[in-house]
N, C-alpha and C positions, 0 to 999 in steps of 0.2 A: 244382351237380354238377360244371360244369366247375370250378372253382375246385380242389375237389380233386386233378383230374385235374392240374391247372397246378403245384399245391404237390408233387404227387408225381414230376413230373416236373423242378421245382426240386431237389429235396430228391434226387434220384436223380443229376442234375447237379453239385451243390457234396460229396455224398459221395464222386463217382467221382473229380474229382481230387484231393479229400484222401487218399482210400486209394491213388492213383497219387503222391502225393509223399511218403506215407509210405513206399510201396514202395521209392521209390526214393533216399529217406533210409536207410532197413533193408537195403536189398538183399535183403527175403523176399518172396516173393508173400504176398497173400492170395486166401484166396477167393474173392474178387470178383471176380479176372482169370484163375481157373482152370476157374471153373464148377464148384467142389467136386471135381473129378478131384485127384488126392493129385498135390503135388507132387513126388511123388520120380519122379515120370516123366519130367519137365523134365531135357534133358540139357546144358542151357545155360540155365542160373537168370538170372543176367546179361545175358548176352546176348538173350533174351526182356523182361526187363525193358527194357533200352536199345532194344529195339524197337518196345515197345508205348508204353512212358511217356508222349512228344507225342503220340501220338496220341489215347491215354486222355484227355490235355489239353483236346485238341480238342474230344473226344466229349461231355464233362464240362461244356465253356465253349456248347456249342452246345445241351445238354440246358438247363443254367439257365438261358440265353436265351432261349429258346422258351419255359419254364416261366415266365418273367417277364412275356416279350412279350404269353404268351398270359394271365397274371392280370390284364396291363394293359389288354386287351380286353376282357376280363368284366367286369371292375371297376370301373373307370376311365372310358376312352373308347374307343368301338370304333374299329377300326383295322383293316377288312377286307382293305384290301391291304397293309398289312404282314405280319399274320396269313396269306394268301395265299402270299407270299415265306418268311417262315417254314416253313410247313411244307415247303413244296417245301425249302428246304435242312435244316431237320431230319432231311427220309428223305435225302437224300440224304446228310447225314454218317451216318446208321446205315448204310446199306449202305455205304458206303465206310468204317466200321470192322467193321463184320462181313468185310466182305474180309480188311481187314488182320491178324483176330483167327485166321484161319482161315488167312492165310499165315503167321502167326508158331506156331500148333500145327503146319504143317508142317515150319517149317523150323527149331524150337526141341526139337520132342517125341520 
């Protein structure tokens, strides 16, 4: 059961910076960093974009990580205090892009 959990949060990780470097190859948003709100609300397309981009990076590199880390502990060999460190910095970058998600609809929208 965990393993799913680890592939989804893989798989949720190598998409978000694919659609963060497609972004920012197209210069469009997608969906995926609007939360389905349309973007013609965005009054700085750009400028959102160049704000979120590293971070989305981030977000993206530290979900597949953890999604990995944690298949290699089911899987593999367990590894409880890695696994331990892990999560503590997993939440820790979600809240700290949820901040940043929530400062860039203030300061983009």
């Amino acid at each position: 059961m965990l393993v799913l959990f680890d592939a989804v949060i893989f798989i949720y990780g190598v998409y978000t910076v694919y659609s963060a470097v497609n972004m920012k190859q197209t210069g469009k948003l997608s969906s995926w960093f609007t939360g389905g709100t349309a973007v013609s609300a965005i009054r700085d397309e750009k400028g959102y974009i160049d704000y979120i981009y590293g971070r989305t990076i981030v977000m993206g590199a530290m979900a597949s990580l953890f999604g990995l880390a944690g298949f290699v502990n089911d899987c593999v060999t367990p590894v409880p205090a890695v696994m331990r460190a892990m999560i503590l910095l997993f939440l820790t970058v979600c809240i700290w892009f949820y901040i940043s998600i929530n400062r860039a609809k203030r300061r983009f929208w």
